[in-house]
Phi, psi and omega in degrees: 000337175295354162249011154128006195248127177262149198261124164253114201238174188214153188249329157177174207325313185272013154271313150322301170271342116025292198280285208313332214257321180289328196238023170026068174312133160301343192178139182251127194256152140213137182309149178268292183292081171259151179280155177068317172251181147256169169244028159298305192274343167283324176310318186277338181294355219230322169244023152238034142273104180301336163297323149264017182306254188313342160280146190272167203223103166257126191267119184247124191225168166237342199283145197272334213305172175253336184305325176313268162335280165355307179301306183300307173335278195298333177295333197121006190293125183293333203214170181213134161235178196233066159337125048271154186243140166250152208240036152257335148311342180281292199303288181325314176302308159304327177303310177291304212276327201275305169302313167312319185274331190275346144295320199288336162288342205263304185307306172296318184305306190300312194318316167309302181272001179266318163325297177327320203259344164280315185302341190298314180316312179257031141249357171285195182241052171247169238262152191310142157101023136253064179056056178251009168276346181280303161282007099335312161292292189281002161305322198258332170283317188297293169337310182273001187091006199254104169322299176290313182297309178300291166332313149303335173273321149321306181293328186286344183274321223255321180305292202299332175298329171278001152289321192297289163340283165325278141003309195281322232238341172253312190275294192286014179266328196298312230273292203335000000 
């Protein structure tokens, strides 16, 4: 908490996701061993949530093994450390995760008003060939999950929104 970050703790798995689900954490520490969860299944239950997806979960052992790690991996754990933890290492790593996660909301945040602004796009009324088959193809990439296809469909939305604009700004002084 001396670095400005409140702290949450849990007693074990099914008390984890408890919290996280009351308080939406920025970064997740866990234990691999806890009573009632272990912490493979709270990981994994926490990243087959579309609502925890993206928080990131750094996985903490005693256990040595690389199967272990592997195991964290695979669960969805973003980091693995070994106990004993040193714990300005701990810290930079959260630190580091907390920053990463807070571009990918800054990223999602845009994502949202660029969204916003295509559906605005295909509810107007302009004339065929501006691009509503493009907000559509990004409507639907965004659905699937394809980032690079959305990014593209996007950029390909953001030229017509400004031909629309343009369009508006040329035609309807004419029409008057």
């Amino acid at each position: 908490e001396d670095d400005g970050y409140r702290i949450v703790t849990a007693e074990d798995g099914e008390e984890a996701l408890a919290r996280v689900a009351e308080e939406r954490p920025d970064a997740i520490l866990l234990d691999v061993m806890m009573p009632r969860l272990d912490g493979f299944e709270v990981c994994r239950r926490l990243k087959s949530s579309r609502r925890t997806f993206f928080i990131p979960v750094m996985m903490l052992t005693a256990l040595a093994d690389a199967e272990s790690k592997i195991k964290g991996l695979e669960a969805g754990a973003d980091d693995f450390l070994n106990k004993p933890i040193n714990v300005l290492e701990v810290t930079a790593r959260v630190r580091s995760m907390i920053r990463i996660k807070r571009l990918r909301d800054e990223l999602d945040s845009s994502e949202t008003i660029i969204l916003a602004m295509i559906e605005a796009l295909a509810a107007q009324n302009l004339p065929p060939g501006f691009g509503f088959e493009w907000t559509e193809i990004a409507l639907q990439e965004k659905l699937a999950g394809n980032t690079a296809a959305l990014a593209f469909g996007l950029a390909v939305v953001f030229v017509f929104l400004l031909l629309a604009a343009l369009y508006e700004s040329l035609v309807l002084p004419l029409a008057v």
